[in-house]
N, C-alpha and C positions, 0 to 999 in steps of 0.2 A: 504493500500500500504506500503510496507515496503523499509528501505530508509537503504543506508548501507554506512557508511564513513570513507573516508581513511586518515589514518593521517599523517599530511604534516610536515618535518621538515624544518623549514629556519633557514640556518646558520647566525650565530653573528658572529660580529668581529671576537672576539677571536679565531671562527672556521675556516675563514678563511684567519688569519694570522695564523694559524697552518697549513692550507693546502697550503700556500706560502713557510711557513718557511722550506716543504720539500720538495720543486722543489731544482733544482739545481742552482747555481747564476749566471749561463749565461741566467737561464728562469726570474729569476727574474727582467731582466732588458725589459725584454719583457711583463711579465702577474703583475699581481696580481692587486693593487685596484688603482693603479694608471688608469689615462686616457690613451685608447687605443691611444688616437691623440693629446701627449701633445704639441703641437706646439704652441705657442702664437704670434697673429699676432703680426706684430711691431706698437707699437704706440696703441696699447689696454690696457685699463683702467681696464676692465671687462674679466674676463678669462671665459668660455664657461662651462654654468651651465648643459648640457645637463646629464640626468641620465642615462648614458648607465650602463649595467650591472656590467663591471668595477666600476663604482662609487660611487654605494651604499654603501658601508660603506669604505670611504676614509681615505686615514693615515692622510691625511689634509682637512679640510673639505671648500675647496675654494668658493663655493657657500654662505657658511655662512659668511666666513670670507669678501668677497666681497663686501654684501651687509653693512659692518661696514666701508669700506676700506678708504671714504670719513672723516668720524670724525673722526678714530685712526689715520688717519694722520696727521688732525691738531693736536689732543690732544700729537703727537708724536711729534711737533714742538713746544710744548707749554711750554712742560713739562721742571722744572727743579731739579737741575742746569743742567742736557746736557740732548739734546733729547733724548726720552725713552721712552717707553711703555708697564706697568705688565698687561700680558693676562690672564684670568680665563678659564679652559676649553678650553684647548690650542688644545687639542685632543678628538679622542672619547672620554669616560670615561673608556670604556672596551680599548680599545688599550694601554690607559697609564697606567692604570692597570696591563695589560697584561708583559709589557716591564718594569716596576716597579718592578713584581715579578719577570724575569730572570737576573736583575742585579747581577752583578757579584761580590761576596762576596771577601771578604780583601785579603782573605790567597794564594791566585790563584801570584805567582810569576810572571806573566804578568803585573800586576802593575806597572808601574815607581812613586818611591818616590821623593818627591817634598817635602823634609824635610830640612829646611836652618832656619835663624831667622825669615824669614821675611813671611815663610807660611810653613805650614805643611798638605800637603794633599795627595791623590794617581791620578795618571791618567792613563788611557790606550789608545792612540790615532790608534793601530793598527787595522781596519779597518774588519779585518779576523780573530779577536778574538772574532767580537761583538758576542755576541748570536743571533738569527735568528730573531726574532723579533725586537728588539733595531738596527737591521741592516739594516734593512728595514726601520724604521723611520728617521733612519740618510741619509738613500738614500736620503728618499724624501724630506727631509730639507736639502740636498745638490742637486736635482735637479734641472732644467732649469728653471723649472714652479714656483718651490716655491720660487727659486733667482729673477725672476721678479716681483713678488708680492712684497718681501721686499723691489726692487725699488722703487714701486709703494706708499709701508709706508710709508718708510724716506727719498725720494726724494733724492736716490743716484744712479743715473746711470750707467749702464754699470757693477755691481757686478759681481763677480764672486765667485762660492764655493771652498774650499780645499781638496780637497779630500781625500788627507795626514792628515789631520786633527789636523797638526801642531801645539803643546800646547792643543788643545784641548781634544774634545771626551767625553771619559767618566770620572767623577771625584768623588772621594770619600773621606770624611771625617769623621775621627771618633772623639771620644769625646778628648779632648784636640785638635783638629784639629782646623785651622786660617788660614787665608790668609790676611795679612797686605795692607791696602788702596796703590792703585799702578795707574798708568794710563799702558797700554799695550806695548807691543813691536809694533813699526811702521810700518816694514815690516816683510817678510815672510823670515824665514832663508835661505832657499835652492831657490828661486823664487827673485831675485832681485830688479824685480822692476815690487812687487805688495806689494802695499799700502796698510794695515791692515784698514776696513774702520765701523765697525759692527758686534758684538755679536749677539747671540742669544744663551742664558743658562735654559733650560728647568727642570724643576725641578721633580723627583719622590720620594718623601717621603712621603708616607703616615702616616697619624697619626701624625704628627711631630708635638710639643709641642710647643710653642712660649718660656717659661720659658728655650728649651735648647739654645734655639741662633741661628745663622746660617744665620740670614737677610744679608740681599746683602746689602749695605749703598752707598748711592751717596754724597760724597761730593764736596761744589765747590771749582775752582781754584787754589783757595788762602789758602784751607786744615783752612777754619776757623770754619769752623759749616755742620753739614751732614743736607742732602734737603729733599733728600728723602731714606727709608728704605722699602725693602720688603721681607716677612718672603718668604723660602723655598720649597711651598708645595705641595704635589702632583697636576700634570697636571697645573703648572701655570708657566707661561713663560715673560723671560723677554727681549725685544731687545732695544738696544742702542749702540749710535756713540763710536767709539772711537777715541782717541787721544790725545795729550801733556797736554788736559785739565780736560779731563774725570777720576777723581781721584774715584775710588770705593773697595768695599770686604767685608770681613766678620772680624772684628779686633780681636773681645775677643772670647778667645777659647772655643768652643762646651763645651756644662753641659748634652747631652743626656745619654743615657744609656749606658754601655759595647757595648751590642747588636745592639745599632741602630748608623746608618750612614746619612751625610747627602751626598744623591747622586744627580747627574745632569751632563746633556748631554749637551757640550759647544759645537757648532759650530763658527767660525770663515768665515766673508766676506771680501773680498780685491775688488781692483779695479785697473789696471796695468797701471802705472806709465812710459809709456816709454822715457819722457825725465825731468822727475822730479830729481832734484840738490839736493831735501833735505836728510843728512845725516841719515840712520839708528840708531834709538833711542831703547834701550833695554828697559825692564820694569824698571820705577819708583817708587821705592817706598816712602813714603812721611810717616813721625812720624805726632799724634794727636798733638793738644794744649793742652794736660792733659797728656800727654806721659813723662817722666821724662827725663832731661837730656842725662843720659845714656842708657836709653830705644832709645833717638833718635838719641843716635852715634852708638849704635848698629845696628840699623835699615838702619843710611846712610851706614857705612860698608860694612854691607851683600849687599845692593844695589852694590856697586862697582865689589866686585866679581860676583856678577851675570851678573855685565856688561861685562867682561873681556872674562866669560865662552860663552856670548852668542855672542860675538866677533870670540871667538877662533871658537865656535858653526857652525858661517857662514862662516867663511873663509876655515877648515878644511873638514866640510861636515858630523862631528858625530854625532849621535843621541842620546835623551837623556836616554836610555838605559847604556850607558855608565857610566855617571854620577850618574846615581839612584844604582848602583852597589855599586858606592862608597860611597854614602849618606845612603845606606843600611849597608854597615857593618860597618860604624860609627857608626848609630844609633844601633845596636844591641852592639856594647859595651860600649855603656854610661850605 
């Protein structure tokens, strides 16, 4: 008897984030691997593991993550100095892959520079620049479903995502690149009264060397001693509180290569505030105990004008486009 077989192709990730990333982006808020029925009832601990077609290969993979959702949340209350949580395998491995390689290289004038004393990095928070894929994962780590899970982590109710993407997005740093220990802006600049309440900084560098630098550092309070430190590296994520105590960054500048960058997608979580008194706090920046002197007049300094700009920032309504214009032709003639 003779037997005759047909060969069957099943798509990977990768195939079908490239079959999303060219629908158009009013389908996309319709199809692709999200759940057809992201509804979450109210007062559900457990988000609905069911494998429809949609879900087989998820931009977040909630079934796995759920069945952790009980101990990452103590170990999230545990952890110090402020609560926190570094993920491994935050994603598929083909998706962060995937969006690791479309990251968008330095030279693209879309950039906002974020070049002062006190950090030196690039951002892009425009929304419509992302590339097709990394657009899609910031969806769904700004959707409904994925903001009630982080409830669910760190026991803070009522989140909400930015869709603006405000300070965040996408961030790049090359080699001499820093960001000096700070605690966050309080509120949202254009949004009044929402309450900056929770990060979430996802990391794509593959390969990245420990020898160049780039660990995130937590230190507490009192900026006496750093608690805890985590490197960079692809598909590992990190979420934490923030607030007037939460002092963190990256201090000593990048040792990588010409070629390589340290990149990561910052999301930012509020929660709205509508009869909250407490005044609007700019970023913090705070000098080491090994910081010299003048290292640490320099540092409070640059803090003041940043306070001033992010003053005029909220009251005027301009975006940091503006600014990086002018941080940009400074920097090109030092």
């Amino acid at each position: 008897m003779a037997f005759s077989f047909v060969a069957v192709s099943i798509p990977t990730v990768a195939d079908k984030l490239d079959e999303i990333a060219k629908s158009s982006r009013d389908e996309w808020k319709t199809s692709g691997l999200r759940s057809l029925n992201p509804a979450i009832p109210k007062g559900s601990v457990l988000m609905a593991c069911a494998q429809t077609v949609e879900e087989i290969a998820p931009l977040f993979d909630y079934c796995r993550w759920n069945s952790q959702l009980a101990e990452l949340s103590r170990q999230y209350a545990a952890n110090s100095p402020l609560p926190h949580v570094f993920l491994g395998d935050f994603l598929d491995a083909a998706v962060a892959g995937a969006i690791a390689q479309e990251f968008p290289r330095t030279h693209t004038n879309a950039w906002i520079q974020y070049k002062h004393h006190n950090e030196n990095k690039l951002g892009m928070a425009k929304r419509e620049l992302f590339p097709p894929r990394l657009g899609r994962v910031t969806d769904e780590l700004n959707s409904p479903r994925f903001v009630a899970w982080l409830s669910q982590l760190t026991g803070i109710p009522n989140l909400i995502a930015d869709p603006t993407l405000e300070g965040g997005g996408m961030h790049q740093s090359a080699r001499g690149g820093f960001l000096n220990l700070h605690t966050d802006f309080s509120h949202h600049h254009y949004q009044k009264n929402w309450r900056r309440r929770l990060n979430l900084i996802l990391y794509l560098n593959d390969a990245w060397q420990p020898a160049w630098g780039g660990a995130i550092e937590f230190w507490d309070s009192g900026m006496k001693q750093c608690f805890s430190k985590y490197p960079p590296r692809l598909n590992h994520a990190v979420i934490f509180n923030t607030d007037d105590r939460c002092f963190h960054g990256f201090p000593e500048p990048l040792s990588c290569p010409e070629k390589e960058t340290r990149k990561s997608l910052a999301l930012y979580y509020y929660t709205v505030e509508q009869d909250s008194k407490a005044a609007p706090r700019s970023t913090n920046y705070r000098a080491r105990p090994t910081d010299s002197m003048a290292e640490s007049a320099m540092i409070w300094l640059d803090k003041q004008a940043v306070d001033l700009y992010s003053r005029a920032k909220a009251r005027f309504g301009f975006s940091d486009q503006w600014a990086s214009k002018i941080l940009g032709v400074i920097s090109k003639k030092k």
